[in-house]
C-alpha positions as CSV (number, residue, x, y, z in Angstrom):
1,X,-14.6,-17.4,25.9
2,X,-14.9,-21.4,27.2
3,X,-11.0,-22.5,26.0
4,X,-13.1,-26.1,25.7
5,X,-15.2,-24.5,23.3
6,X,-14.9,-26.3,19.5
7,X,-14.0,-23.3,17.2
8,X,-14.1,-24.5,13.5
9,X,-12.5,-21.6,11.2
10,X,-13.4,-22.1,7.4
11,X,-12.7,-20.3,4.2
12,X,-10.3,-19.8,1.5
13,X,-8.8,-16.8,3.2
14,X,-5.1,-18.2,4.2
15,X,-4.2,-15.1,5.8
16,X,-6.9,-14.5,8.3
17,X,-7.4,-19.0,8.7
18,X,-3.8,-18.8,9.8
19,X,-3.4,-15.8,12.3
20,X,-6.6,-17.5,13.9
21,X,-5.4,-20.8,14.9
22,X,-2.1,-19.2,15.8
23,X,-4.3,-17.0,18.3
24,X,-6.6,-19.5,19.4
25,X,-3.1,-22.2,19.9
26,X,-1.1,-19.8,22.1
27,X,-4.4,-18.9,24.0
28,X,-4.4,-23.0,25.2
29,X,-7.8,-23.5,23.1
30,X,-8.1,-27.1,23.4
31,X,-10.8,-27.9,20.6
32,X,-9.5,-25.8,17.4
33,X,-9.8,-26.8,13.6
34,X,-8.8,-25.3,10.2
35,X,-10.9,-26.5,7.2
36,X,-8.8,-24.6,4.9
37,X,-6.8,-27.8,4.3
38,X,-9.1,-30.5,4.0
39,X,-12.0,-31.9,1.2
40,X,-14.5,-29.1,2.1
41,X,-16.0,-27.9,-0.8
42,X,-18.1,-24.4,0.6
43,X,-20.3,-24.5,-2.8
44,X,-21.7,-27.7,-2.0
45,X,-24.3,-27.9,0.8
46,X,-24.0,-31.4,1.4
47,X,-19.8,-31.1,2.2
48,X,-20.9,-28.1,4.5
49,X,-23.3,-30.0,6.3
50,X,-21.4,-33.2,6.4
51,X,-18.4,-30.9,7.8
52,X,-20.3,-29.2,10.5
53,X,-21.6,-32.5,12.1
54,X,-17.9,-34.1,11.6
55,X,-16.6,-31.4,13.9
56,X,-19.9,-30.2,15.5
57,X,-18.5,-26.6,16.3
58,X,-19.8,-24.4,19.1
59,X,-18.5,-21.5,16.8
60,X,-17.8,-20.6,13.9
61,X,-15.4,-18.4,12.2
62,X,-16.1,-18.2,8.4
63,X,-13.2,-15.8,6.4
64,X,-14.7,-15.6,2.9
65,X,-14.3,-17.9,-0.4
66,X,-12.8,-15.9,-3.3
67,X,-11.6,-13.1,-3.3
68,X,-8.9,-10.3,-4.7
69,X,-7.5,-6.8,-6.1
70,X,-9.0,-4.9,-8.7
71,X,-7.8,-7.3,-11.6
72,X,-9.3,-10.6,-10.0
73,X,-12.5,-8.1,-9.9
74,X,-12.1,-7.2,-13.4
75,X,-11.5,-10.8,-14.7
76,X,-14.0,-12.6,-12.6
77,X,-16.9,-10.7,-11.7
78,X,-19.0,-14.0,-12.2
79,X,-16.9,-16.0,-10.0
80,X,-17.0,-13.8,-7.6
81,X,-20.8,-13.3,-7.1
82,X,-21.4,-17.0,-7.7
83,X,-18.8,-18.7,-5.4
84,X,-18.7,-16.3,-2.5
85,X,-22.8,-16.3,-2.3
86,X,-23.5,-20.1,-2.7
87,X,-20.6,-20.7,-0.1
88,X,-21.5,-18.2,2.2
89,X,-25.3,-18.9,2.4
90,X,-24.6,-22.6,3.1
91,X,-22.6,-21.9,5.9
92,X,-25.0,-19.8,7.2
93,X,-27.9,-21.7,6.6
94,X,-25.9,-24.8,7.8
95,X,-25.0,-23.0,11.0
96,X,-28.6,-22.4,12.0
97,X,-29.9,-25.6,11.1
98,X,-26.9,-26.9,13.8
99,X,-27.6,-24.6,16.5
100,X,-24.2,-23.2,16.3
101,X,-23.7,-20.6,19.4
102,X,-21.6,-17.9,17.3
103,X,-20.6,-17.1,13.8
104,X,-18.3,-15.0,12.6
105,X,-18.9,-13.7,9.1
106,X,-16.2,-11.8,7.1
107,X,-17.5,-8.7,4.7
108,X,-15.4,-6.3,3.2
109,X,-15.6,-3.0,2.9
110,X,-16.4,-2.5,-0.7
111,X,-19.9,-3.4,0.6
112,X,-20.2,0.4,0.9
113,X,-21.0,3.1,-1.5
114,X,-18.5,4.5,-3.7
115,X,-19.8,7.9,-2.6
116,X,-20.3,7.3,0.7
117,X,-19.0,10.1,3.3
118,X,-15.8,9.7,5.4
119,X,-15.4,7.7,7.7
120,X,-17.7,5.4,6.8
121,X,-20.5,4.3,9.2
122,X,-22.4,1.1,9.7
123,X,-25.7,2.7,8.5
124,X,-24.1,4.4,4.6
125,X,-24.6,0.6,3.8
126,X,-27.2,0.5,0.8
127,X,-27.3,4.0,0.6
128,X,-25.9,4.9,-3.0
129,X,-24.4,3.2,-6.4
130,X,-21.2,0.9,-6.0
131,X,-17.5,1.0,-7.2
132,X,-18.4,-0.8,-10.7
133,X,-15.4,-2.7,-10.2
134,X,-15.9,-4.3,-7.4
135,X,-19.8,-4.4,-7.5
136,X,-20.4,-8.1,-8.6
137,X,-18.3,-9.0,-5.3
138,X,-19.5,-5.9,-3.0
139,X,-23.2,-7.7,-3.4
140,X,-22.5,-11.0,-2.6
141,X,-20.5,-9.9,0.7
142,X,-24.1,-7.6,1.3
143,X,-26.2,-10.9,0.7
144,X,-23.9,-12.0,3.5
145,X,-24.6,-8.9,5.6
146,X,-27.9,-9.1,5.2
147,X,-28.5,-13.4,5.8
148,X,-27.1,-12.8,9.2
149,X,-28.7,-10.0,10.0
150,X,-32.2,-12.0,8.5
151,X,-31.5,-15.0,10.6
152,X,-30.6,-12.5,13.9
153,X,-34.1,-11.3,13.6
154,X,-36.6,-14.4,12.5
155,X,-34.4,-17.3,14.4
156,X,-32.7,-15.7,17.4
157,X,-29.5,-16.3,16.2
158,X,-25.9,-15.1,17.1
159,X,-23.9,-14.2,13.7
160,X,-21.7,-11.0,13.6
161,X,-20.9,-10.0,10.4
162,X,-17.5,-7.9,10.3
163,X,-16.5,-5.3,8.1
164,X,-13.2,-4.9,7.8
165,X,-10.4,-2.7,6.6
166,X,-8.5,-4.1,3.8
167,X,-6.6,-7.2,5.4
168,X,-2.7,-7.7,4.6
169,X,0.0,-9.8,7.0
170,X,1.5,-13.3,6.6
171,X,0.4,-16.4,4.7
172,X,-1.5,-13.9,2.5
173,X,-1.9,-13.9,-1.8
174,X,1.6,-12.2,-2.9
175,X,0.9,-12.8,-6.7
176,X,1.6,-9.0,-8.2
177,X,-1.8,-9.6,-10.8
178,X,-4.4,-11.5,-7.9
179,X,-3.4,-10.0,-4.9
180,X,-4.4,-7.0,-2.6
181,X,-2.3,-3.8,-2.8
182,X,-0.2,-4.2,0.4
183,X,1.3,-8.3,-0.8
184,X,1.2,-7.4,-4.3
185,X,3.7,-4.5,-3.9
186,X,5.6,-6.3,-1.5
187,X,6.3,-8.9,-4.2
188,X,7.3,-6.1,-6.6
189,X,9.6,-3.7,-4.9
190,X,11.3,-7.2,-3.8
191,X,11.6,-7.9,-7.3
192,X,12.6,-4.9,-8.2
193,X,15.1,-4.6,-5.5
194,X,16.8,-8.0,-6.3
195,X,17.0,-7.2,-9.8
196,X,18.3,-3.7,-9.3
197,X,15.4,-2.5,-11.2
198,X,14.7,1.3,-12.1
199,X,11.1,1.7,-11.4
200,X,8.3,0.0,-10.3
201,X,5.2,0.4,-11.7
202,X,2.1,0.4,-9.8
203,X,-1.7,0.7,-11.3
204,X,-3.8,4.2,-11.3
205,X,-2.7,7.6,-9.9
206,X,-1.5,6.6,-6.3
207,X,-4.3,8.9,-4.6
208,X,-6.9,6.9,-3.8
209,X,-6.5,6.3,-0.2
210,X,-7.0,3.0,1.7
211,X,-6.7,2.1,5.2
212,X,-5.2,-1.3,6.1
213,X,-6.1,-3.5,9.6
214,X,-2.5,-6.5,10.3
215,X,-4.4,-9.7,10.4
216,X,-3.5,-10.4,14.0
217,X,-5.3,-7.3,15.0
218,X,-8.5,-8.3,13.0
219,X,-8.2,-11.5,14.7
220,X,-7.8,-9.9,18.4
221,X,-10.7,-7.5,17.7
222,X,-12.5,-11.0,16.5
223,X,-12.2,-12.3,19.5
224,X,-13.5,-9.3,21.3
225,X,-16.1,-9.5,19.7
226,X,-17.3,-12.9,20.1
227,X,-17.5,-12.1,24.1
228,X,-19.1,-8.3,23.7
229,X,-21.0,-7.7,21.2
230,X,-24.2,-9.6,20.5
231,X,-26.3,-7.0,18.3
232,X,-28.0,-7.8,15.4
233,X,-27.0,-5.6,12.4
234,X,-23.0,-5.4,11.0
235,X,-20.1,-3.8,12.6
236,X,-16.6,-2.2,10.9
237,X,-13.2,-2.9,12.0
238,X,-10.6,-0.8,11.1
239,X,-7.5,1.5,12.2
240,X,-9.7,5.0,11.8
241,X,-6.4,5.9,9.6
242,X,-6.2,5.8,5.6
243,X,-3.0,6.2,4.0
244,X,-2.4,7.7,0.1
245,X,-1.3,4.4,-2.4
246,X,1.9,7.7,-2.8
247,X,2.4,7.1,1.0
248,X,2.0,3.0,0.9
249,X,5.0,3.3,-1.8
250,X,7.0,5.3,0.4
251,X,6.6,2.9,3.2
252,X,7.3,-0.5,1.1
253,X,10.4,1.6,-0.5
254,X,11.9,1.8,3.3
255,X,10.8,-1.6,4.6
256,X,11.9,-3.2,1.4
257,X,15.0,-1.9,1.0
258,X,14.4,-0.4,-2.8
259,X,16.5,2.6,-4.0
260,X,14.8,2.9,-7.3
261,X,11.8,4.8,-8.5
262,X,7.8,4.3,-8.3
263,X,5.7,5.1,-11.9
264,X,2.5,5.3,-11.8
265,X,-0.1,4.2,-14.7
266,X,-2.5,6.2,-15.0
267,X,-4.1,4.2,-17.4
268,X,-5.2,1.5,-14.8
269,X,-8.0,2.1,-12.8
270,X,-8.0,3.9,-9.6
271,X,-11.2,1.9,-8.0
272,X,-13.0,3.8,-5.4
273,X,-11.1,7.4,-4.1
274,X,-11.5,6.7,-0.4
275,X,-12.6,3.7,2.0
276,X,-11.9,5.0,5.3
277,X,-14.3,3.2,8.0
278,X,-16.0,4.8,11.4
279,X,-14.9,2.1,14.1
280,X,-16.4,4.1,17.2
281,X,-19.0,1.6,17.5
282,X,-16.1,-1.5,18.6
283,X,-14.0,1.5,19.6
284,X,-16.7,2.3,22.5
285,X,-16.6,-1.0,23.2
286,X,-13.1,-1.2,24.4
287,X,-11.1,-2.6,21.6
288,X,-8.5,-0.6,19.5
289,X,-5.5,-2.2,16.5
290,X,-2.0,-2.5,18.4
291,X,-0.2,-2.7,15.2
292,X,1.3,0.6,12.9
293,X,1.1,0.0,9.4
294,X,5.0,0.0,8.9
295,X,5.9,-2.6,11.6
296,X,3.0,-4.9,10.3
297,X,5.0,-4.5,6.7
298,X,7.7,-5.2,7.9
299,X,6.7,-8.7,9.8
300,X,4.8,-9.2,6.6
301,X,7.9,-8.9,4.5
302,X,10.0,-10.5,7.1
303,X,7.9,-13.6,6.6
304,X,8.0,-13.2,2.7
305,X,11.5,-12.9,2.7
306,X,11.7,-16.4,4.4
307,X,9.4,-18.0,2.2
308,X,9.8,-16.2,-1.2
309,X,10.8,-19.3,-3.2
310,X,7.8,-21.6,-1.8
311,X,5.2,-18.6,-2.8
312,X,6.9,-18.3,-5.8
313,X,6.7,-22.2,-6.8
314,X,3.0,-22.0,-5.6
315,X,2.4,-19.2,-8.1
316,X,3.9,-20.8,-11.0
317,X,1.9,-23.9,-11.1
């Protein structure tokens, strides 16, 4: 990549926005800019467009509007669909219409079906029914999927649309009710470890299995891919290793620090059993995660740790 090159990264997705510019800073990119802090309103076209010719971006890296566990899914199903599909669409749109070289386009990997077979490949997508839970937000991250895949093939266009594992490390959503698995339970077994605590409890059986990617490595494979891989249709990025919720708990216990005990209610839904994802396809081409699960926990709780009474002021408001 030209390190004069302007990279504009936009979204709502602090986590991913964050590692980026970190990346993109140390790498002595000389035209870099967040969005995530300024006026941009995603569901309004004209902000979009007036945005794109302000910075007038070579590329593009666009993490997602709203987003969330299994109880933001629940709650706001309508949100969900709406925002993420009206944003996502005038990026994209707004991105052609510009002549932007590159766009990066986050998924997730709830765009696949509930059934599908493990690991999951690029070509189970619209292949079976949808984890009802997630299903309103699953189709608007397809619509994505599919727009950059539709503008690929009718305008020669360059926009990659990633699917990745379920993203966790710094700067991320630690609120126990909105966030994903990995922050949430960080916030709770450091609650229950500061207030000594019996049990925590955490939602549905603990043996659905989900695999995890450290934002840092989503944003190196990112990267990668914006120099090798030019194709048309989606590709997964993940850590080819799931991990039991009953093994996740195990980890946060010895990260954390947290003696007590770990209940599970079963009366909370599991969501989908399994989400592991086939990454031979960016696995051929050269790239592979540096970071274990345990030691990304552990800079993710590090960082927590140091900034647990900001995120907690944030949430309360």
């Amino acid at each position: 990549m030209d390190r004069n090159q302007k990279i504009l990264v936009c979204g709502l997705y602090e986590t991913v926005n964050r590692a980026f510019m970190r990346r993109l800073e140390r790498e002595g990119f000389l035209n870099i800019f967040d969005t995530s802090k300024t006026s941009l309103d995603l569901v309004s076209q004209a902000s979009v467009k007036s945005c794109f010719n302000d910075y007038k971006p070579n590329i593009i890296i666009y993490t997602g509007s709203v987003g969330g566990g299994i109880a933001v899914n629940i709650k706001h199903p309508a949100e969900l669909l709406y925002r993420n599909t009206i944003s996502q669409a005038n990026v994209i749109n707004t991105a052609k219409e510009t002549g932007i070289d590159k766009l990066i386009f986050f998924a997730s990997s709830c765009v696949y079906p509930r059934e599908s077979s493990q690991p999951i490949k690029e070509e189970h997508l619209l292949t079976g029914s949808l984890e009802e839970t997630s299903a309103p937000y699953a189709i608007s991250k397809i619509s994505g999927i599919k727009m950059c895949e539709a503008y690929n093939r009718e305008y020669g266009t360059n926009f990659v649309a990633v699917v990745p594992a379920t993203i966790y490390g710094p700067d991320d959503d630690f609120d126990p009710i909105t966030a994903h698995v990995i922050s949430a339970l960080i916030n709770k077994f450091h609650d229950a470890k500061e207030k000594n605590k019996d049990f925590v409890e955490i939602w549905g059986s603990g043996a659905p299995r989900r695999e995890f990617i450290f934002a840092d490595d989503l944003v190196d494979a990112c990267i990668f891919l914006l120099d090798n891989y030019n194709e048309i249709t989606h590709i997964n990025v993940g850590c080819s290793r799931d991990y039991a919720i009953s093994e996740l708990a195990d980890i946060m216990s010895r990260v954390v620090g947290y003696k007590g005990n770990v209940k599970y209610n079963t009366n909370k839904p599991d969501g989908v059993m399994q989400k592991l994802l086939d990454s031979n396809r960016i696995n051929s081409l050269g790239w592979r995660p540096k970071t274990t699960l345990e030691k990304g926990i552990a800079v993710t709780y590090e960082w927590f740790s140091k900034y647990e009474k900001t995120i907690a002021k944030k949430e309360s408001t």
